[in-house]
Rosetta silent file (secondary structure, phi, psi, omega in degrees, C-alpha in Angstrom):
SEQUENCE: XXXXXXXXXXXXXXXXXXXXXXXXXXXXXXXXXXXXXXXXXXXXXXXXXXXXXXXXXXXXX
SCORE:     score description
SCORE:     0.000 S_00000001
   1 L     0.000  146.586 -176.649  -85.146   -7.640 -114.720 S_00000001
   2 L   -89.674  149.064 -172.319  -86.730  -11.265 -114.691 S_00000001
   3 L  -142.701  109.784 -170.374  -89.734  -11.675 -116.762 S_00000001
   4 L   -43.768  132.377  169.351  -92.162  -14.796 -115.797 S_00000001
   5 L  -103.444   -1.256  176.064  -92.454  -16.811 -119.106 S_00000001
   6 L  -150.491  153.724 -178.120  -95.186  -18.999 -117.499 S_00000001
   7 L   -81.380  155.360 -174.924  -97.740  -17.934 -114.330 S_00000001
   8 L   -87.635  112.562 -176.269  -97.127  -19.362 -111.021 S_00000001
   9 L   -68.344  150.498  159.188 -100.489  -21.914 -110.099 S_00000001
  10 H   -39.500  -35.993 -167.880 -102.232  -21.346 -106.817 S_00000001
  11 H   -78.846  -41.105  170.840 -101.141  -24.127 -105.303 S_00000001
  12 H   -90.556    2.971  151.460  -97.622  -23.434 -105.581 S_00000001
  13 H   -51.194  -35.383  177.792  -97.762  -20.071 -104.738 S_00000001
  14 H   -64.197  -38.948 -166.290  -99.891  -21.582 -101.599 S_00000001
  15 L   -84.336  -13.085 -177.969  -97.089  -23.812 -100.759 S_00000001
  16 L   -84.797  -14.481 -176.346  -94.684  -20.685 -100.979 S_00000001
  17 L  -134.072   29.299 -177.405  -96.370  -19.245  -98.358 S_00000001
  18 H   -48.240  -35.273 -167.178  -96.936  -22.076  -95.829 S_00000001
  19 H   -87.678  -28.127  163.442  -94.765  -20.746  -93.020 S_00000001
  20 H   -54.380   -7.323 -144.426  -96.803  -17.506  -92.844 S_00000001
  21 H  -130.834    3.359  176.333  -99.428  -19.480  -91.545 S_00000001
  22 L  -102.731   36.422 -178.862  -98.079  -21.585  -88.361 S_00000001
  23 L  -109.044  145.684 -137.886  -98.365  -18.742  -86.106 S_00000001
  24 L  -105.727  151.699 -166.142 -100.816  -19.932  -83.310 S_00000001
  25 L   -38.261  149.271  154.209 -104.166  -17.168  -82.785 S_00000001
  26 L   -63.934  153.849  135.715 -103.647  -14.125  -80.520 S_00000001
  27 L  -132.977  168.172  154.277 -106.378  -14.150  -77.563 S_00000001
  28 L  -145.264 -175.608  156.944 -107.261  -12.271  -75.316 S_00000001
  29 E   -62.912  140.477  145.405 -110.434  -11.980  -72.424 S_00000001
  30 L   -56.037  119.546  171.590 -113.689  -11.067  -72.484 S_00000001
  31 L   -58.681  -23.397  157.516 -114.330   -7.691  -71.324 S_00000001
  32 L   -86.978  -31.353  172.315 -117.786   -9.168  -70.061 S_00000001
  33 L  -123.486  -15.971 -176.508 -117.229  -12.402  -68.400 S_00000001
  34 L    86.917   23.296 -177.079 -113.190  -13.058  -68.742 S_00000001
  35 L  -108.487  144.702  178.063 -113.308  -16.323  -70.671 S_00000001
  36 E   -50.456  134.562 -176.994 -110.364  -16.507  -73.026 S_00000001
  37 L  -117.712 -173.892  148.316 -111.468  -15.371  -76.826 S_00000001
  38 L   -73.381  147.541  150.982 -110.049  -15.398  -80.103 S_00000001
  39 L   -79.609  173.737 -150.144 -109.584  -11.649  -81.188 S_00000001
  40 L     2.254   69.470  178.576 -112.066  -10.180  -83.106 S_00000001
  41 L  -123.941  167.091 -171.493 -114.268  -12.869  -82.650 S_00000001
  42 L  -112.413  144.398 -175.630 -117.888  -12.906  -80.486 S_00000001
  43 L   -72.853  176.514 -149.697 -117.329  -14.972  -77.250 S_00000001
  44 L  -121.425  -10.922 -169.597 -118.708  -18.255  -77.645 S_00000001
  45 L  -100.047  -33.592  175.195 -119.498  -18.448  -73.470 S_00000001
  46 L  -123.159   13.642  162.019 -121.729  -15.041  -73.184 S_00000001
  47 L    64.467   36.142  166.029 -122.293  -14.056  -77.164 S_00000001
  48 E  -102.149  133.070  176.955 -120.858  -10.682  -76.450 S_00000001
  49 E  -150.324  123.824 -158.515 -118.317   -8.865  -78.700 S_00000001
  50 L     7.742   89.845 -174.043 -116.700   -5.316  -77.592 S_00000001
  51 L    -1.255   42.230  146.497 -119.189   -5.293  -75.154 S_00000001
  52 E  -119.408  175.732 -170.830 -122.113   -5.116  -76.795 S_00000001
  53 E   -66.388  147.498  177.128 -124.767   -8.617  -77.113 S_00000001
  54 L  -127.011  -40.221  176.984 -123.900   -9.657  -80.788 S_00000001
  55 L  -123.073  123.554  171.461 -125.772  -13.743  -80.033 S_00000001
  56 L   -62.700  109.844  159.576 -128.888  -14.263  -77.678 S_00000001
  57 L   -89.447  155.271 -176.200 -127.728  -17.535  -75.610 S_00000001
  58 L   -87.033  137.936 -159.940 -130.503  -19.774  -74.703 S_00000001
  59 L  -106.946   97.110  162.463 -130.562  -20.095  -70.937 S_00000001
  60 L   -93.348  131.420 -134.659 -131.110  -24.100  -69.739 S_00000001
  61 L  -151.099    0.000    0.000 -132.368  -24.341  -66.258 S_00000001
């Protein structure tokens, strides 16, 4: 068995795992209005997240 003789820094451990990280977001629709989300994110067009209100939008008229 190999036995580390010195610890492995953050950074290159970070750089070891670079490729885990260039996969581009899931989305999906809002169950209340149908504008494309992030998942498990609140939508940004009606402040709703699995349908209930999570941000009061301000209504300009």
């Amino acid at each position: 068995m190999a036995h580390p003789k010195h610890r492995t820094s953050k950074q290159r451990r970070n750089k070891r795992r670079t490729h885990l990280k260039t996969t581009p977001a899931t989305l999906a629709s809002c169950s209340n209005c149908g504008a494309t989300v992030k998942y498990h994110t609140v939508c940004p067009e009606c402040g709703y997240y699995r349908g209930k209100l999570a941000i009061e939008k301000e209504v300009t008229a």
